[in-house]
C-alpha positions in Angstrom: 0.0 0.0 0.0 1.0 3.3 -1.2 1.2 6.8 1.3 -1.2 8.2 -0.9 -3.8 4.8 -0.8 -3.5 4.8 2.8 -4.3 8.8 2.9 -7.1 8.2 1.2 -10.5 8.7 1.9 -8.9 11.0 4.6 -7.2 13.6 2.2 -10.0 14.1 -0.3 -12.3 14.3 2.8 -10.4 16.9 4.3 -10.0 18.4 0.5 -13.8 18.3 -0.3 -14.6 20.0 3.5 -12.4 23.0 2.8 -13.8 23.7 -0.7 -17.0 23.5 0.9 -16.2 26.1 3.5 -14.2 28.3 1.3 -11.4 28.1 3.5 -7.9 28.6 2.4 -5.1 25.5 2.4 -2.7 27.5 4.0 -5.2 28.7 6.9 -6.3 25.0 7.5 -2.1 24.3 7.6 -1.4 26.7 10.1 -4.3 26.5 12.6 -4.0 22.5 12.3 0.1 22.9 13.2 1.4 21.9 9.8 3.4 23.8 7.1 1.4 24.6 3.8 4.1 22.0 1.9 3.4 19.6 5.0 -0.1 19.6 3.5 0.4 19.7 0.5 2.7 16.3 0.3 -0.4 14.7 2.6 -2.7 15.6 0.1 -0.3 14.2 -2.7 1.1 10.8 -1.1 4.2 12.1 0.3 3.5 12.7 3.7 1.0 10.1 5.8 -1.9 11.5 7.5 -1.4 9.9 11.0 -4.7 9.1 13.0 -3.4 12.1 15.3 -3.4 14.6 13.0 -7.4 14.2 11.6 -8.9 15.5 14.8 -6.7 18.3 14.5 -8.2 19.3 10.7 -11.8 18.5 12.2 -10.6 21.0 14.5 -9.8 23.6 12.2 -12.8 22.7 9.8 -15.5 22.3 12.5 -16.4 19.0 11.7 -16.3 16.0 13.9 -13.7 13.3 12.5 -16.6 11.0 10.9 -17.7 13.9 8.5 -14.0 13.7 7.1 -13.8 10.3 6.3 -17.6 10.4 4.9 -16.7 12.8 2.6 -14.0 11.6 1.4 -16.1 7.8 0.6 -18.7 10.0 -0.9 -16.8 13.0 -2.5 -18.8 15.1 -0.7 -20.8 15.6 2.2 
């Protein structure tokens, strides 16, 4: 299993939740704890998205950890 297979559904989740709230990657980044390129490489497979770090973005996004992964298996909440 790839970074990026075991990233997923989290990262498009988390992807699909800020589009939604018109929120900016780099805001998300910062207020989570993470660099914009830290997010970036999670979002592209080079960084794994650790079960710490998701209630952080929930966090941020002002969602509970379930909405993340649900959008991410649905593409959308």
């Amino acid at each position: 299993m790839t970074i990026a297979e075991a990233n997923e559904p989290i990262a498009t989740g988390i992807k699909v939740i800020i589009a939604e709230t018109g929120l900016k990657n780099l805001h998300v980044a910062k207020k989570a704890g993470f660099t914009p390129q830290e997010l970036s490489d999670m979002f592209n497979g080079r960084r794994l998205i650790k079960a710490c770090d998701i209630p952080k973005f929930a966090h941020v996004l002002g969602v509970k950890t379930d909405d993340i992964y649900a959008a991410g298996r649905k593409g959308g909440r």
